[in-house]
C-alpha positions in Angstrom: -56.6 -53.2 -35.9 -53.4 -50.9 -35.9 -50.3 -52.2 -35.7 -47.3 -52.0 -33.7 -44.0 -51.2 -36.2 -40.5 -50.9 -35.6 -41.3 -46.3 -35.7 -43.9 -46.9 -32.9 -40.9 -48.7 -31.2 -38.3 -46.3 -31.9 -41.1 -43.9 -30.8 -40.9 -45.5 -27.0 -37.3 -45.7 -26.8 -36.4 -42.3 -27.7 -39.6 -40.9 -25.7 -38.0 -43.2 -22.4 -34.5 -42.2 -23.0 -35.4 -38.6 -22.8 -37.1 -39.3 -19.9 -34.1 -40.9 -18.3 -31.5 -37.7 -19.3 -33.9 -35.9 -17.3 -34.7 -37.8 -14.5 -31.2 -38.1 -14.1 -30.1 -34.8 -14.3 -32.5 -33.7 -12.0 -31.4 -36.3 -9.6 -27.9 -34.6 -9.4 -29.2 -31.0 -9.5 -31.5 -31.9 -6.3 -34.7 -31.3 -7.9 -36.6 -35.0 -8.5 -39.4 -33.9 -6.4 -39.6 -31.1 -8.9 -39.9 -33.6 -11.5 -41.9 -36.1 -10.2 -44.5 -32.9 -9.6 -44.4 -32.1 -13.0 -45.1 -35.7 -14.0 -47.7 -36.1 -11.6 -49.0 -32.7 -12.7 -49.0 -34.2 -16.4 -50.7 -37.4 -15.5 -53.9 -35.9 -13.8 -54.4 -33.6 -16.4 -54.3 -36.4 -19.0 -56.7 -38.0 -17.1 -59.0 -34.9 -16.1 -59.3 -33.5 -19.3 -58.7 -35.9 -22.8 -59.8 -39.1 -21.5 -62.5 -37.9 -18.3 -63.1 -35.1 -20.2 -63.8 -32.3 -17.0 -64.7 -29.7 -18.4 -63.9 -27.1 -15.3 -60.8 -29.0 -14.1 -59.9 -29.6 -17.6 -60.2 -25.8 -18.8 -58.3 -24.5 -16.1 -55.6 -27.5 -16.7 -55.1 -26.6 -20.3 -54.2 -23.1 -18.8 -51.8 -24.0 -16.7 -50.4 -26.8 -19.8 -50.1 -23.2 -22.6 -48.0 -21.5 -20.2 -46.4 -24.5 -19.0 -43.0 -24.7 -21.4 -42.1 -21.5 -20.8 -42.4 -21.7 -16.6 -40.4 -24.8 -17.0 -37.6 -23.2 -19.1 -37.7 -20.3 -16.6 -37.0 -22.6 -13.8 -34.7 -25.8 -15.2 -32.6 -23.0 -17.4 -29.8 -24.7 -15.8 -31.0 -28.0 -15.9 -31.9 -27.4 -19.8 -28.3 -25.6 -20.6 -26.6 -28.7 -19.1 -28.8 -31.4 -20.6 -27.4 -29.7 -24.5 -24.6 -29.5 -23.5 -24.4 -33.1 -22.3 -26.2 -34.3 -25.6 -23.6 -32.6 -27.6 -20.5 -34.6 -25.6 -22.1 -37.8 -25.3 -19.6 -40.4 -25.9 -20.8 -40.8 -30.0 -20.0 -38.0 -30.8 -16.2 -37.3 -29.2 -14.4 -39.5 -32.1 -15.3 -36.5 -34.3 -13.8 -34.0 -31.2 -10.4 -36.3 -32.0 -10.5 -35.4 -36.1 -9.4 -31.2 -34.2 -7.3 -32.5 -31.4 -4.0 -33.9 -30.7 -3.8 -37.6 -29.8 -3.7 -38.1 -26.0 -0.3 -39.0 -25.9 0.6 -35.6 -27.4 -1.1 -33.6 -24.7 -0.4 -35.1 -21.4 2.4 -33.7 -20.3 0.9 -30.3 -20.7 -2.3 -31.7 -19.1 0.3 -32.6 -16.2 1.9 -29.0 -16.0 -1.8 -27.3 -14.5 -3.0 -30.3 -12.6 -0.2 -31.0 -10.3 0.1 -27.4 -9.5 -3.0 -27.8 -8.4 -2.9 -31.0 -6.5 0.4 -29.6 -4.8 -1.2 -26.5 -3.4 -4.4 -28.8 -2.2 -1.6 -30.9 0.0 -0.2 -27.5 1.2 -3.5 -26.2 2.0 -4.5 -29.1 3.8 -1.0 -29.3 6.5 -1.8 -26.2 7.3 -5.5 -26.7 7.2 -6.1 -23.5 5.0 -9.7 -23.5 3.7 -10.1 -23.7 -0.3 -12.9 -24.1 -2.7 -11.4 -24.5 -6.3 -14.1 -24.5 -9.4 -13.0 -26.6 -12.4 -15.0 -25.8 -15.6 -15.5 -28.3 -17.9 -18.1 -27.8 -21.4 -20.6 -25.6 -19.4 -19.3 -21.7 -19.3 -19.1 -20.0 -15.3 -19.3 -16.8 -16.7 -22.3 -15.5 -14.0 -19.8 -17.0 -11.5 -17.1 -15.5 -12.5 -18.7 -12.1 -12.7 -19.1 -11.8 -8.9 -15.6 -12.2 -8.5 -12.8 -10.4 -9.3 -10.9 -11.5 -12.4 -7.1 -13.1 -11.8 -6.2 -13.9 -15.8 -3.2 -15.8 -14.3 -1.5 -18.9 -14.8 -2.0 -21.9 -13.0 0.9 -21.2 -10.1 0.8 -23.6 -6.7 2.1 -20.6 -5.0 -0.8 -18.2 -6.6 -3.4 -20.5 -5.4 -1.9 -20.4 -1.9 -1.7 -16.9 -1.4 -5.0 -15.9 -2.7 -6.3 -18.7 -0.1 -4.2 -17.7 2.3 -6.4 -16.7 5.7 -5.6 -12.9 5.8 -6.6 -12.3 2.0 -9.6 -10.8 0.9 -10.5 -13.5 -1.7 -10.0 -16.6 0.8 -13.8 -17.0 1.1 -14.8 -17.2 -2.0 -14.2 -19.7 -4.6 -11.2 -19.9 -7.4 -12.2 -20.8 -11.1 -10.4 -22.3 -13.1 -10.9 -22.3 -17.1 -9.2 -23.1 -19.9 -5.7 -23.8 -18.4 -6.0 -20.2 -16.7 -6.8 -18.9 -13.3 -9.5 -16.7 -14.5 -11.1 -15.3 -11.2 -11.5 -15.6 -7.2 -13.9 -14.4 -4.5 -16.4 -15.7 -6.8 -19.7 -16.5 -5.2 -21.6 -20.3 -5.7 -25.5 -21.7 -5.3 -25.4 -23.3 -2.5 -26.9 -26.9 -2.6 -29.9 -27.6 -0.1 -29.3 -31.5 -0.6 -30.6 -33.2 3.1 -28.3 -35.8 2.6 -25.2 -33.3 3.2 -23.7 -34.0 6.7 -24.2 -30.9 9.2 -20.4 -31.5 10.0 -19.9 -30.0 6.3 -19.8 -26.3 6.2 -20.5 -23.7 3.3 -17.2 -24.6 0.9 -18.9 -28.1 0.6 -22.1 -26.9 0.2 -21.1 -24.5 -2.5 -19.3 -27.1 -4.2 -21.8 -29.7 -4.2 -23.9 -26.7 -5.7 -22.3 -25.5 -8.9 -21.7 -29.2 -9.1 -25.4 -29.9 -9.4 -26.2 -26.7 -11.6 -23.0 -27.4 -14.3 -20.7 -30.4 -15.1 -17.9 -28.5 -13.1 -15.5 -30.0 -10.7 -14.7 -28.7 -7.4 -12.4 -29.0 -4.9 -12.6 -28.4 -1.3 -9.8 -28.2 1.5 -11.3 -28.2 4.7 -10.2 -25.4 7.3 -11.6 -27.7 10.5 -10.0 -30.9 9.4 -8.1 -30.0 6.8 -9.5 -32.7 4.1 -9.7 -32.8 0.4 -13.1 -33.5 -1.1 -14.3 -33.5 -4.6 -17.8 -32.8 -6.1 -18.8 -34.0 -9.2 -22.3 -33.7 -11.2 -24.1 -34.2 -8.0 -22.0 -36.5 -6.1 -19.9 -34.9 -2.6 -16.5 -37.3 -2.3 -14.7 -36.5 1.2 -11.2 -37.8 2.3 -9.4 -38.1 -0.5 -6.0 -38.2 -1.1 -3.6 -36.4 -3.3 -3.4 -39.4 -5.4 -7.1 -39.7 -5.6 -7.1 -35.8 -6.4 -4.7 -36.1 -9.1 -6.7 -39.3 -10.7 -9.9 -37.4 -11.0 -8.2 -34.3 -12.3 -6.6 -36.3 -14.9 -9.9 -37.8 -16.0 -11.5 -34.1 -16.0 -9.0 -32.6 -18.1 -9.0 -35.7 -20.4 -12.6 -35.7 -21.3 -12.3 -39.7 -20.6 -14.8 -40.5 -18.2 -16.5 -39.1 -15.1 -14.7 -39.9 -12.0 -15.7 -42.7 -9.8 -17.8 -42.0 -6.8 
C-alpha cells in the first residue's frame, strides 16, 4: 500500500495554489471561460486517453496536448507576464525590497508632490467635465502602450495634465501614462475590455481603463466628459463615483506598494 507523506501533501498545495494564481488572474483579465475550457479540455483528455485508453480520440488529443504550451503562451502572454511579475512582489518577498529603499517615512512627502498634482487636475477636470483617462504603471512595463503615443518626458504638472486633456488638443482622446514619477507619454491607445458586466452608460475611457487594468497591475483613472465623475480601475475591478479624497487614498496605496485598493 503507498503511502500518503507530508511531499505528496506539499505536492497538492502547491499544485492548488497555482491553480488559484491563475484562476484568479484570469478572473480579472475577463478570460475564466478561457480557463475553464482549458481545464475541461484537460479533463476529457485524461479521461479519453490514459485511463479509457481511445486510441482515435486519444491520438488526436495527444496532438493537440504537444502543441498545447506553446498556444497557451501565445495567448495568456499577458496573463503569464503578469502572474511573474506578481510571484516576484508577493508580500514575502517585499521585506527584502526595504533592505534598497528608504523607510516610508522618508519618502512620503515626495510620494505627495506627483499624486496631488494629479488628484488636483482630476477635480479640475471633473467641474468642467473635461474627459481624461490617466494610466498609472505599477511593476508591469507599458512600453507597447506607450509606443502608440507620442512621448511627453515631463514632469508631473496639474496644469500639463489639463492642457493635454483639454477638448481642442489633439492628444485628449487618448490615454496619459504615467511612469516612474514622469509623464512619459499621451494619445496612447488601450485594449478595450469586453467585460458584460460593464454598464452601457460607460463609454470607451472606462472601457479602456478597465482593459489595461485587466491585462497589467496598472491603475487608471477616468474623468467622465457626460457626468463629469472620477472612477478608478484596478486589476479587474471598475470603481465609479469617487471622490478626490477616495482618489488620493488609492493613489497613496499605489505609489506605496502597501496594499491593493479597496473595491
Amino acid at each position: 500500500m503507498i503511502g500518503f507523506g507530508i511531499k505528496d501533501a506539499l505536492d497538492i498545495a502547491l499544485a492548488a495554489l497555482l491553480l488559484f494564481y491563475l484562476y484568479r488572474i484570469m478572473k480579472e483579465s475577463g478570460t475564466i471561460n478561457i480557463f475553464f475550457g482549458v481545464l475541461a479540455f484537460i479533463g476529457v483528455w485524461v479521461i479519453a486517453s490514459p485511463i479509457l485508453e481511445m486510441k482515435l480520440i486519444g491520438t488526436i488529443l495527444d496532438k493537440f496536448m504537444s502543441i498545447g504550451l506553446l498556444v497557451l503562451v501565445i495567448l495568456f502572454q499577458d496573463q503569464i507576464k503578469r502572474f511573474l511579475v506578481e510571484l516576484g512582489d508577493h508580500k514575502r518577498w517585499r521585506f527584502l525590497k526595504k533592505m534598497f529603499h528608504h523607510s516610508r517615512e522618508a519618502n512620503e512627502d515626495h510620494t505627495r508632490q506627483y499624486i496631488l498634482p494629479i488628484v488636483y487636475a482630476c477635480m479640475n477636470m471633473a467641474k468642467s467635465k473635461t474627459g481624461a483617462l490617466i494610466v498609472i504603471q505599477n511593476d508591469i512595463p507599458l512600453d507597447n502602450y506607450e509606443k502608440s503615443g507620442d512621448i511627453i518626458d515631463a514632469k508631473i504638472n496639474s496644469r500639463l495634465i489639463e492642457n493635454i486633456f483639454f477638448k481642442n488638443s489633439p492628444l485628449h482622446d487618448g490615454a496619459m501614462i504615467i511612469a516612474k514619477d514622469k509623464i512619459v507619454a499621451a494619445g496612447c491607445i488601450l485594449p478595450v475590455s469586453h467585460d458584460r458586466n460593464v454598464p452601457r452608460a460607460l463609454g470607451l475611457r472606462h472601457r479602456s481603463a478597465l482593459g489595461i487594468s485587466q491585462a497589467t497591475d496598472a491603475f487608471a483613472i477616468v474623468v467622465s466628459e457626460e457626468t463629469g465623475g472620477i472612477s478608478v480601475a484596478y486589476r479587474g475591478v471598475l470603481t465609479t463615483r469617487l471622490s478626490s479624497a477616495d482618489l488620493e487614498q488609492r493613489l497613496s496605496q499605489i505609489f506605496h506598494h502597501n496594499e491593493a485598493p479597496v473595491a
